[in-house]
N, CA and C atoms as a LAMMPS dump frame, in Angstrom:
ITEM: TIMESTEP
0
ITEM: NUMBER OF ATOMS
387
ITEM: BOX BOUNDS ff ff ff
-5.0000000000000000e+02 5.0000000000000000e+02
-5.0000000000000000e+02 5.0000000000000000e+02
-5.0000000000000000e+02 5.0000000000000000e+02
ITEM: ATOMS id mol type element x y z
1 1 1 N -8.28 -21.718 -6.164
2 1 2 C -7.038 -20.95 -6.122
3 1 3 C -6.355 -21.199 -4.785
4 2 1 N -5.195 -21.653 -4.756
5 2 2 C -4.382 -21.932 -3.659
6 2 3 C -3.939 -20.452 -2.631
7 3 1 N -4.013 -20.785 -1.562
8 3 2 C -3.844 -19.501 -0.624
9 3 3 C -2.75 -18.947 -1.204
10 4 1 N -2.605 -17.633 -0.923
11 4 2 C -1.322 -16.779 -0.961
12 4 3 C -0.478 -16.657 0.037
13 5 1 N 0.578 -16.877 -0.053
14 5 2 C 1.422 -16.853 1.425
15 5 3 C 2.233 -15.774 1.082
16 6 1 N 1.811 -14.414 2.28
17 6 2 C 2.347 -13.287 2.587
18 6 3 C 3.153 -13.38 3.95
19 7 1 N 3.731 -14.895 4.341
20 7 2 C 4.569 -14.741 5.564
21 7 3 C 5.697 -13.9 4.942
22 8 1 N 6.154 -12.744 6.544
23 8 2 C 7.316 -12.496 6.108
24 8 3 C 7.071 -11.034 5.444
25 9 1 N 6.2 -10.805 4.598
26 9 2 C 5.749 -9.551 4.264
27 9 3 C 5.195 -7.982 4.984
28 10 1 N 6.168 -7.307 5.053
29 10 2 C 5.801 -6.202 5.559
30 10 3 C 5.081 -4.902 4.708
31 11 1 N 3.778 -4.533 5.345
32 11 2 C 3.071 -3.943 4.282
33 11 3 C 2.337 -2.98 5.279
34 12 1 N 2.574 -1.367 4.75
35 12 2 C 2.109 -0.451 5.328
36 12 3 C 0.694 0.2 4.536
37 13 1 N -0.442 -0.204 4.978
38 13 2 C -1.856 0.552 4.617
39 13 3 C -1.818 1.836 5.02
40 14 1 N -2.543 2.347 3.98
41 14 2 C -2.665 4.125 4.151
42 14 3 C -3.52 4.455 3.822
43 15 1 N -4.846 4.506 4.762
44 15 2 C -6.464 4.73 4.178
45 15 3 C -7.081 5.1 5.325
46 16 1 N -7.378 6.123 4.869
47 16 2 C -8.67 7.213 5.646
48 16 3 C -10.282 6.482 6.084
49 17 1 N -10.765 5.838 5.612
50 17 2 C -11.636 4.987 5.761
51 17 3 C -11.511 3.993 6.631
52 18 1 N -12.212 4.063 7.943
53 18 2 C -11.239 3.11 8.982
54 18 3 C -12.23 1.738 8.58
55 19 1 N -13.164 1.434 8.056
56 19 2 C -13.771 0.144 8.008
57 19 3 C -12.892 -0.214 6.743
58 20 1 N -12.615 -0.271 5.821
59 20 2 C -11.972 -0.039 4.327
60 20 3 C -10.298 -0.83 5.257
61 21 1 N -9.792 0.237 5.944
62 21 2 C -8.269 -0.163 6.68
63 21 3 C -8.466 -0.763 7.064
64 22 1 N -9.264 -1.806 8.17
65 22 2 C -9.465 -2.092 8.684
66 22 3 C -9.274 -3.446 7.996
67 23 1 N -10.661 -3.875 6.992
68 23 2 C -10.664 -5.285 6.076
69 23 3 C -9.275 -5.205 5.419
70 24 1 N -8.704 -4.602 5.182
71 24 2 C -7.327 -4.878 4.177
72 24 3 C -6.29 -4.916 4.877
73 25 1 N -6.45 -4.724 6.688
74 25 2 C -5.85 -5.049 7.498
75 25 3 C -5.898 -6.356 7.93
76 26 1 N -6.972 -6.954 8.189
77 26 2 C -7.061 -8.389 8.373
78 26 3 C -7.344 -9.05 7.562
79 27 1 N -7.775 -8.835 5.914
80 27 2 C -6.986 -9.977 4.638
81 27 3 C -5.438 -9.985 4.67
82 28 1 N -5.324 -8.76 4.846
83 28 2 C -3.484 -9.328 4.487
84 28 3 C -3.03 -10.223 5.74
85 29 1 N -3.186 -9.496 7.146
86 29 2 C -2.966 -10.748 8.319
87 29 3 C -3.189 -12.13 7.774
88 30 1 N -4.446 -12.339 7.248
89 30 2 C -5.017 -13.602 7.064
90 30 3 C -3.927 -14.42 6.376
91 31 1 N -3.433 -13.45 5.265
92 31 2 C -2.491 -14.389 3.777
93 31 3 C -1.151 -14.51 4.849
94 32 1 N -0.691 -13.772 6.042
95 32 2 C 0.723 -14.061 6.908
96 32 3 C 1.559 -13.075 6.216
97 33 1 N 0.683 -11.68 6.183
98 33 2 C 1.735 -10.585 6.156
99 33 3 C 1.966 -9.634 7.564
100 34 1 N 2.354 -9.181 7.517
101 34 2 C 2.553 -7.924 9
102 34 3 C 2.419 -7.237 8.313
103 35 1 N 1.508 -6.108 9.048
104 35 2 C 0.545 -4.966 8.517
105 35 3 C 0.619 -4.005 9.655
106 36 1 N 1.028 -2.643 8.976
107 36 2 C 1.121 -1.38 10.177
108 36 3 C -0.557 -0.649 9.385
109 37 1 N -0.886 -0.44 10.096
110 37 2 C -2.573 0.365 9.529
111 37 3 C -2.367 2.158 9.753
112 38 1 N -2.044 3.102 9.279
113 38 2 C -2.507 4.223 9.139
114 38 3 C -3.655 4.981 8.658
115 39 1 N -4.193 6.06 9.204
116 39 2 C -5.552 6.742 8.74
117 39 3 C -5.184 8.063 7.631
118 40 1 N -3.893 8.304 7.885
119 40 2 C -3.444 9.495 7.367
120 40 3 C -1.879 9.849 6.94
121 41 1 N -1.224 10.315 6.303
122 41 2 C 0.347 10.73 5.729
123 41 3 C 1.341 10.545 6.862
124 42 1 N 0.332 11.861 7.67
125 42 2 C 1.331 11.932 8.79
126 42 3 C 1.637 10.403 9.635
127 43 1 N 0.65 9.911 10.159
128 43 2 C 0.867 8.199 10.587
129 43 3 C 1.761 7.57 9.611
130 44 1 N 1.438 7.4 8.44
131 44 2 C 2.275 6.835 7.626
132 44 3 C 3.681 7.135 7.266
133 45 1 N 4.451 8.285 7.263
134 45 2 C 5.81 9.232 7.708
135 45 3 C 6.375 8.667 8.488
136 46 1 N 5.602 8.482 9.882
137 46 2 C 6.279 8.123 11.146
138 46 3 C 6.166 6.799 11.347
139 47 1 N 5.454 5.636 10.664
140 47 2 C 5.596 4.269 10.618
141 47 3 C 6.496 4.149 9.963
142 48 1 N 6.958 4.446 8.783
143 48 2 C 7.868 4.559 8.256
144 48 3 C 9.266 5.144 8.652
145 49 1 N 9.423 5.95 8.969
146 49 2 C 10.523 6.294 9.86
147 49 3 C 10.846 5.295 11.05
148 50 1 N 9.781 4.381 11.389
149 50 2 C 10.365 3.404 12.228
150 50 3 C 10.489 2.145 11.747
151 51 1 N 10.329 1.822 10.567
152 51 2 C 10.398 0.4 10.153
153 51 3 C 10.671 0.631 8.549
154 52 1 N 11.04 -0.278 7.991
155 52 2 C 10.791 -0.455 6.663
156 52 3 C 9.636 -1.172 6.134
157 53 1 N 9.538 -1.075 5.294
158 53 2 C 7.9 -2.129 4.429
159 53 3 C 8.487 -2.127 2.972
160 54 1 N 8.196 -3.519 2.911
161 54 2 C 7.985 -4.031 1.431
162 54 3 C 7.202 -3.726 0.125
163 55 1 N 5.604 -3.15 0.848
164 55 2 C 4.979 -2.826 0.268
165 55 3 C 3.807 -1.594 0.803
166 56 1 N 4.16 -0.655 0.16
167 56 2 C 3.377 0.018 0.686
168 56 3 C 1.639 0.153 0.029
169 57 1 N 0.295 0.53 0.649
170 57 2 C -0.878 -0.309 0.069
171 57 3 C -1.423 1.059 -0.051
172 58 1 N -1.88 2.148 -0.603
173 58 2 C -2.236 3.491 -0.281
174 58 3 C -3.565 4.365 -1.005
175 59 1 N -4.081 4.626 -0.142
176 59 2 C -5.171 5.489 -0.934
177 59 3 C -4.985 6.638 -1.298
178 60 1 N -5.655 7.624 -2.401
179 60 2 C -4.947 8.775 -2.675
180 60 3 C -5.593 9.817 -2.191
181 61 1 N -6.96 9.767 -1.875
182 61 2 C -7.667 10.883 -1.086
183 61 3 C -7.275 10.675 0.388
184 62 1 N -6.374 10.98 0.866
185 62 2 C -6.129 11.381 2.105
186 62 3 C -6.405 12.826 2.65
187 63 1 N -6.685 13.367 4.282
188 63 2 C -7.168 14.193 4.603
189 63 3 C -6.279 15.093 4.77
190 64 1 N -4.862 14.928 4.967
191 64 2 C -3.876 15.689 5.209
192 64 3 C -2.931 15.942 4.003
193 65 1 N -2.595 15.417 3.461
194 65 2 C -1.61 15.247 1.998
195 65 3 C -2.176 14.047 1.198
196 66 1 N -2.259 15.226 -0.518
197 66 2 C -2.673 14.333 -1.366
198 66 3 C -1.401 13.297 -1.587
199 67 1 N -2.096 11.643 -2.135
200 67 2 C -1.52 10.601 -1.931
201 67 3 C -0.326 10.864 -2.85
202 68 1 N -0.275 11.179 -4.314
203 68 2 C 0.373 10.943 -5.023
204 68 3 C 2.06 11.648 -3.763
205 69 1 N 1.351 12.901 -3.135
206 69 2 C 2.731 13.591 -2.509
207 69 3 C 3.227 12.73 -1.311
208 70 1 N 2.109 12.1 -0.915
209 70 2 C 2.919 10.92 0.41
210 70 3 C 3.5 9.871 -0.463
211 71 1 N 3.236 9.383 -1.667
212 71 2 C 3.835 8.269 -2.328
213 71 3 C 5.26 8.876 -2.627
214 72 1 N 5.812 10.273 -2.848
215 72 2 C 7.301 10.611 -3.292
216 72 3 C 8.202 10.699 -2.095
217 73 1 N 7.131 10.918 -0.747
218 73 2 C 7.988 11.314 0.382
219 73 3 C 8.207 9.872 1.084
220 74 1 N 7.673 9.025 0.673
221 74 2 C 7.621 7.82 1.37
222 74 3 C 8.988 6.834 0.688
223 75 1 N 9.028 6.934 -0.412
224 75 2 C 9.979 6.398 -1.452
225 75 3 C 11.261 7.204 -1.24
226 76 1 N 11.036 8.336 -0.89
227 76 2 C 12.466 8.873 -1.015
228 76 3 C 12.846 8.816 0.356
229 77 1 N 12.269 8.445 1.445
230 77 2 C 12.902 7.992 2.54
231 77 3 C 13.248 6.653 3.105
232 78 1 N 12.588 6.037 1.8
233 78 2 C 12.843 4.367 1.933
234 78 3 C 14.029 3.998 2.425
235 79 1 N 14.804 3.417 2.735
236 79 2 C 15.778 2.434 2.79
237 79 3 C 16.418 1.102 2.011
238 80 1 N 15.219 0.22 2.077
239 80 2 C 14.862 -0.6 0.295
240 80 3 C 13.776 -0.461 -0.257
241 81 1 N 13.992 -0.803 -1.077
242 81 2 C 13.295 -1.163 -2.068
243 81 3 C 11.78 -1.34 -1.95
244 82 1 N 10.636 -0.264 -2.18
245 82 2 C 9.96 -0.614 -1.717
246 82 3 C 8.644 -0.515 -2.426
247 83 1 N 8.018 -1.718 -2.791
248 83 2 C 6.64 -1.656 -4.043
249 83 3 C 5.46 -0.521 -3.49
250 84 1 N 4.903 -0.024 -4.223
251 84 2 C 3.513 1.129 -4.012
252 84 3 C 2.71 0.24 -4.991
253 85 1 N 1.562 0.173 -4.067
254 85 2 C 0.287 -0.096 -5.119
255 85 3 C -0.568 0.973 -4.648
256 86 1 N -1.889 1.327 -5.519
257 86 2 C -2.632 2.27 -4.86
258 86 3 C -3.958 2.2 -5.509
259 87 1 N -4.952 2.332 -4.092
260 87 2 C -6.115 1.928 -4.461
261 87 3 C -7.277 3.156 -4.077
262 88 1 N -7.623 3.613 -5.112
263 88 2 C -8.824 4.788 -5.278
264 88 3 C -9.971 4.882 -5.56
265 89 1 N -10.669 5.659 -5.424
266 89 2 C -11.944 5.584 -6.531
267 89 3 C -11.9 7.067 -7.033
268 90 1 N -10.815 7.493 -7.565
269 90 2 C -10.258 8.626 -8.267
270 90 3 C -10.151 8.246 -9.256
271 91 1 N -10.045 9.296 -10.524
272 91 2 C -9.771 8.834 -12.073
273 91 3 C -9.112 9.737 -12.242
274 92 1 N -8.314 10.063 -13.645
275 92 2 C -7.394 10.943 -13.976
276 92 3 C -8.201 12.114 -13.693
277 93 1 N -7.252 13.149 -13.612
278 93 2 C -5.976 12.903 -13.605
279 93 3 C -5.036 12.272 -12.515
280 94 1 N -5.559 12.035 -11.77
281 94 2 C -4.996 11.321 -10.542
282 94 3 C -4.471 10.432 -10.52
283 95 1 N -4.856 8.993 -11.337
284 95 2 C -4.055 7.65 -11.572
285 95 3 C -2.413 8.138 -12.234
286 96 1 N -2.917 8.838 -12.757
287 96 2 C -1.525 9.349 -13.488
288 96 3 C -0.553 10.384 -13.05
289 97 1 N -0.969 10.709 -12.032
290 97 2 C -0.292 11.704 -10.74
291 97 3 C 0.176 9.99 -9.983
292 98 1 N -0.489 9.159 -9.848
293 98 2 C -0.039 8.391 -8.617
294 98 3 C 0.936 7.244 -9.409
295 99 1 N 0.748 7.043 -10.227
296 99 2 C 2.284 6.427 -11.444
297 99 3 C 3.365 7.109 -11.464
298 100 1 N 3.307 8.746 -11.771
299 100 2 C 4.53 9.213 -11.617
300 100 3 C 5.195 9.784 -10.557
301 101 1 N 4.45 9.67 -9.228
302 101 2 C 4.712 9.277 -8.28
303 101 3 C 5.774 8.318 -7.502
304 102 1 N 5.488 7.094 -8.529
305 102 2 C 6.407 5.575 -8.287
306 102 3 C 4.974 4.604 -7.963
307 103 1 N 3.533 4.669 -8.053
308 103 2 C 2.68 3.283 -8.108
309 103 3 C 2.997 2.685 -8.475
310 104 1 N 3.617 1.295 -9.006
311 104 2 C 3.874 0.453 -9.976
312 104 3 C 2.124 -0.236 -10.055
313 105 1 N 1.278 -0.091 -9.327
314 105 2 C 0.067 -0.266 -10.211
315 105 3 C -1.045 0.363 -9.062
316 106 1 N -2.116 0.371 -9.993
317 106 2 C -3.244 1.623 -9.379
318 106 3 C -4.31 0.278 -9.724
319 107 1 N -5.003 0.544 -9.009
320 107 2 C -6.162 0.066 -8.757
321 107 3 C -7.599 0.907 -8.423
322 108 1 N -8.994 0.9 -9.226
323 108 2 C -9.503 1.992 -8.701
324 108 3 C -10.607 0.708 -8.186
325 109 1 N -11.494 1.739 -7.217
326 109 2 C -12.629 1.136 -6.287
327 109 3 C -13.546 0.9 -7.387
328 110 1 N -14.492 0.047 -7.389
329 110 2 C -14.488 -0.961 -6.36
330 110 3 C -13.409 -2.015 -7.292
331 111 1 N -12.116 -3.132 -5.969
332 111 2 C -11.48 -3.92 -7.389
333 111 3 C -11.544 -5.479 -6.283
334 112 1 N -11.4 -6.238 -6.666
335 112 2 C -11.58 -7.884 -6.687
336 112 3 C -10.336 -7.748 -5.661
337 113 1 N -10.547 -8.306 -4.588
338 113 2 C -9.366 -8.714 -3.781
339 113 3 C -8.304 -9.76 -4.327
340 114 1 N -9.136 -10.995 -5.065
341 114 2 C -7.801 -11.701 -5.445
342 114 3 C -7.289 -10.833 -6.902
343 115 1 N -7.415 -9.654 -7.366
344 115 2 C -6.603 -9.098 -8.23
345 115 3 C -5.291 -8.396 -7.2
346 116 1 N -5.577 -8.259 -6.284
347 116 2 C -4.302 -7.304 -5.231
348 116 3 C -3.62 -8.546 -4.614
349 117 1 N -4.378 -10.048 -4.482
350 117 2 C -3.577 -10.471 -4.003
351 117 3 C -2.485 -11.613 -5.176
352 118 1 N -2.94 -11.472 -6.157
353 118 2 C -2.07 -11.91 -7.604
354 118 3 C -0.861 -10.843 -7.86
355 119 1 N -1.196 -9.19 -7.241
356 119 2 C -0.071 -8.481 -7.644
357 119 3 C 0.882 -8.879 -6.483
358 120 1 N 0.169 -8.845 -5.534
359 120 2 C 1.524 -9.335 -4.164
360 120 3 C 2.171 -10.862 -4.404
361 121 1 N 1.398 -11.475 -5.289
362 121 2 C 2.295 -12.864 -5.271
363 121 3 C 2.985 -13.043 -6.73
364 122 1 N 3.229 -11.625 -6.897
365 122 2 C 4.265 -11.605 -8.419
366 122 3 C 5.772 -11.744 -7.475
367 123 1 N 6.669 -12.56 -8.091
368 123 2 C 8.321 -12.816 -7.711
369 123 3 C 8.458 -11.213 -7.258
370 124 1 N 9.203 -11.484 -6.576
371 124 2 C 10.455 -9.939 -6.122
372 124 3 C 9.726 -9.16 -5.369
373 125 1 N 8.492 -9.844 -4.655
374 125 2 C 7.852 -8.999 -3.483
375 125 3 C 8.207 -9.747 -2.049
376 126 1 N 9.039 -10.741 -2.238
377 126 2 C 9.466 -11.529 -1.129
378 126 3 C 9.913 -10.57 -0.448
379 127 1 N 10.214 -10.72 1.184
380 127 2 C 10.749 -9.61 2.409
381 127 3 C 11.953 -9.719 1.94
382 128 1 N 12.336 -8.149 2.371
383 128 2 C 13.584 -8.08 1.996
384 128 3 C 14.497 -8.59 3.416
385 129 1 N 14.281 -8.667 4.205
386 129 2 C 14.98 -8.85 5.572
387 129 3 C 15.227 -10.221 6.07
């Protein structure tokens, strides 16, 4: 399988698990995305308030606000256009809290890295900037 090229890609992680943030911080570096790393909502609010992202990468057990509610506050302060994927080891009802949310896809633990990195190299995730 030919590398994925995430140059150009801005992508905000949102995971409580700092070894977990951490690897999905430096696979995506690896593919040539720019990656802001948060542990929690609140980090993620205020990265956001300073930048835009293309894609946001998010877990739903967070310690401060459940995910599905950082996924509506995050979208509705967007600027563009901006993809949610979200990766758990939650089951409903939760996947289905984090769809109507705006996920355009959920992923639960444990999932295959090149399945997340086939969703980032679907058309129309190119940077918007």
């Amino acid at each position: 399988m030919p590398a994925v090229d995430l140059s150009g890609l801005r992508i905000l992680v949102v995971e409580d698990a700092a070894d977990i943030r951490e690897v999905f911080t430096v696979l995506l570096q690896a593919e040539g995305a720019s990656v802001v790393a948060t542990g929690n909502a609140r980090e993620a609010l205020e990265a956001a308030g300073r930048q835009c992202f293309d894609v946001i990468l998010s877990d739903l057990g967070l310690p401060d606000v459940p995910g599905d509610v950082l996924i509506r506050q995050l979208l509705a302060t967007t600027r563009n256009r901006t993809r949610v994927i979200v990766i758990t080891g939650y089951g409903e009802p939760y996947l289905t809290r984090a769809r109507q949310a705006g996920a355009e896809v959920v992923f639960t633990k444990p999932v295959e890295w090149t399945r997340i990195l086939d969703y980032l190299h679907l058309p129309g995730l190119a940077a918007s900037a």
